[in-house]
C-alpha positions as CSV (number, residue, x, y, z in Angstrom):
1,X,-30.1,-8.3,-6.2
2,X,-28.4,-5.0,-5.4
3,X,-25.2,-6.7,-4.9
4,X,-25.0,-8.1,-8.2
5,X,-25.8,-4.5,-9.9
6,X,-22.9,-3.7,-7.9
7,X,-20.6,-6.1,-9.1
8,X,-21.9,-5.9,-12.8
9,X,-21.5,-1.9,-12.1
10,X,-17.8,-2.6,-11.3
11,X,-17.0,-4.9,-13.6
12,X,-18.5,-3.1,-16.4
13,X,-16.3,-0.3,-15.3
14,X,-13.3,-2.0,-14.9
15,X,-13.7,-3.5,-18.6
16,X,-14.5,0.0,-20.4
17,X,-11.2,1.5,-18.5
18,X,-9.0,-1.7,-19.5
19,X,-10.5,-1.5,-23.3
20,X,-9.6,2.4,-23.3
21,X,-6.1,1.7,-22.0
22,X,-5.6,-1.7,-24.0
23,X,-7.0,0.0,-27.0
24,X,-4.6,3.5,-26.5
25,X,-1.8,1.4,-25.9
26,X,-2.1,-0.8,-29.0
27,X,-2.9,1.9,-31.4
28,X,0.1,3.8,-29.8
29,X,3.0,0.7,-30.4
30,X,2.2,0.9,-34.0
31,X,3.4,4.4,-34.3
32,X,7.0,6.0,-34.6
33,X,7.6,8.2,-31.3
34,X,11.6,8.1,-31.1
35,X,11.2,6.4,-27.3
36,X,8.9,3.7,-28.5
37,X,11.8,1.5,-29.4
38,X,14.2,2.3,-26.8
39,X,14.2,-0.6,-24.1
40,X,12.1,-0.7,-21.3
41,X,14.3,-0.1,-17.8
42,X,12.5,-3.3,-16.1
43,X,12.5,-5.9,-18.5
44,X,14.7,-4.9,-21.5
45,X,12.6,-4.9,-24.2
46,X,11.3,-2.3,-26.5
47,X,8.7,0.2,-25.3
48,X,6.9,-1.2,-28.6
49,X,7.1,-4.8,-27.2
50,X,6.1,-4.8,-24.1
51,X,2.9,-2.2,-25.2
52,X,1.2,-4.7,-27.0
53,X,1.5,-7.4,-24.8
54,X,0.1,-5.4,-21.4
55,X,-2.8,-4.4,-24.6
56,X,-3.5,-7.7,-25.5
57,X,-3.5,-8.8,-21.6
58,X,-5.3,-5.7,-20.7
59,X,-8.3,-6.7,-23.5
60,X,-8.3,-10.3,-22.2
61,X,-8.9,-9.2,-18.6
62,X,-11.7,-6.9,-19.8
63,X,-13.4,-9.7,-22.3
64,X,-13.2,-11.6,-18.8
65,X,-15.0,-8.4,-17.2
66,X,-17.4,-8.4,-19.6
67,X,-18.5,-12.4,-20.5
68,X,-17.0,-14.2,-17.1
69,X,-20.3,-15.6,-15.1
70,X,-17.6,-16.4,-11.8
71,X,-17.5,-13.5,-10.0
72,X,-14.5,-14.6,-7.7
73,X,-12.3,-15.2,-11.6
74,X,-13.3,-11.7,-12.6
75,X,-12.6,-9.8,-9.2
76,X,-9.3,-11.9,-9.2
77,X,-7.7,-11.1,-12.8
78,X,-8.2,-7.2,-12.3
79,X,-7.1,-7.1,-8.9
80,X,-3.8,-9.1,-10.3
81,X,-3.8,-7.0,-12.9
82,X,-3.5,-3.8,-10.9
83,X,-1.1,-5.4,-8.9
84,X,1.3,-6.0,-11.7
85,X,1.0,-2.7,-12.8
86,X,1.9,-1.1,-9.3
87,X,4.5,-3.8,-9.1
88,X,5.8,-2.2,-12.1
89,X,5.8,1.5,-11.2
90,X,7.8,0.7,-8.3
91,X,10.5,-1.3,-10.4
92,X,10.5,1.7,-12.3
93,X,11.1,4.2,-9.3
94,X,13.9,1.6,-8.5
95,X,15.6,1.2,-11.0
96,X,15.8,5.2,-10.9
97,X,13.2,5.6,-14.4
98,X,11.5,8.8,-12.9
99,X,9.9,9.8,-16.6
100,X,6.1,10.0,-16.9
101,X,4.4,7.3,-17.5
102,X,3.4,7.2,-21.5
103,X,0.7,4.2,-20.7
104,X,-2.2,6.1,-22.7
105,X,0.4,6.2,-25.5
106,X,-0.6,9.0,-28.3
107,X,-4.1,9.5,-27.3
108,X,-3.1,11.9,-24.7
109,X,-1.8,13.6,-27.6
110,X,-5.2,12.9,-29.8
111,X,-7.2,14.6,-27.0
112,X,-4.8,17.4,-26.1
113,X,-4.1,16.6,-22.7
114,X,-1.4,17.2,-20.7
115,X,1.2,14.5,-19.9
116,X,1.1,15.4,-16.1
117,X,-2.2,15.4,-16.2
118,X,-2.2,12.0,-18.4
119,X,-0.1,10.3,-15.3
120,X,-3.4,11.6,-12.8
121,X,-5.4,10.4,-14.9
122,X,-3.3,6.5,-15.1
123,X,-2.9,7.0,-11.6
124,X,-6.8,7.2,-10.4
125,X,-7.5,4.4,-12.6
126,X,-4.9,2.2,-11.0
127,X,-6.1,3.0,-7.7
128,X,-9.9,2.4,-8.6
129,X,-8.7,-1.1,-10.0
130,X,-7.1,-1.8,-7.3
131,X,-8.9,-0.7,-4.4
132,X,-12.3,-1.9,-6.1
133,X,-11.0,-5.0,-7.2
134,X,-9.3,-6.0,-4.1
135,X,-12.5,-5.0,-2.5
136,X,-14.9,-6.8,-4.5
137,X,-12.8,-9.9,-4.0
138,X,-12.2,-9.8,-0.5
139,X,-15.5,-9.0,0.2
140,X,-16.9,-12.2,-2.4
141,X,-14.8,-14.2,-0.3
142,X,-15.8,-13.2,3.2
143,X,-19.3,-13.9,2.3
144,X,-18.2,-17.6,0.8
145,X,-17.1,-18.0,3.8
146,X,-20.3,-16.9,6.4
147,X,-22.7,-19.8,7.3
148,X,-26.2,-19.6,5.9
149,X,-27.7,-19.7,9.0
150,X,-27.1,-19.0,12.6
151,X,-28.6,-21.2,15.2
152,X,-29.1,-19.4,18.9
153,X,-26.1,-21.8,19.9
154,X,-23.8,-20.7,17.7
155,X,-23.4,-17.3,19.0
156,X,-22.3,-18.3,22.3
């Protein structure tokens, strides 16, 4: 029982974070910062582009968060999720793109915070969805994979 609080706990997480960021990032390609239609260094299209697709993404993996029933699916699309997205600050690093990360879009601007402290802030939630989601799934499939019972025999 405690372990599925634990899962729902983490998965409940993981889907407000991805709805804040999704959300941020949506609301943010619809508005007219100069940069927002320059290209993206990795895959050449606009900053406008390629925000509401990771949004729309980000929303589906956190409507998978919050209705999936198999826990193995939900562990798996934020961990490969995260992945991507540290994928893609290291094709950024590169490719020799060293400007912060504008992933929160204008609400960093809404709420008055800092961009350095903006890029923390994206950098502690990549790390919780990866180390949690990597986590949760290793650990879902390590205990798939220990047998019910142990018979006296079996630990010889």
């Amino acid at each position: 029982m405690f372990r599925n609080k634990t899962l729902d706990v983490f998965y409940h997480v993981a889907a407000v974070l991805l709805v804040i960021t999704g959300l941020a990032k949506l609301v943010s390609s619809f508005g007219t910062a100069g940069i927002i239609d320059y290209p993206d260094p990795v895959f050449s299209i606009s900053f406008r582009s390629l925000m509401r697709g990771v949004a729309v993404v980000e929303l589906l993996v956190a409507c998978v968060c919050f209705y999936g029933r198999n826990d193995y699916f939900r562990a798996a699309c934020v961990s490969v999720l995260a992945t991507n997205f540290l994928l893609y600050r290291i094709a950024n690093i590169w490719m020799g793109y060293h400007n912060l990360c504008r992933c929160l879009g204008n609400l960093t601007d809404a709420l008055h915070i800092r961009p350095n402290h903006a890029e923390i802030i994206v950098k502690i939630i990549l790390g919780y969805l990866l180390v949690v989601g990597f986590g949760t799934l290793f650990s879902l499939l390590r205990r798939r994979n220990i047998p019910a019972t142990i018979k006296g025999n079996d630990l010889l």
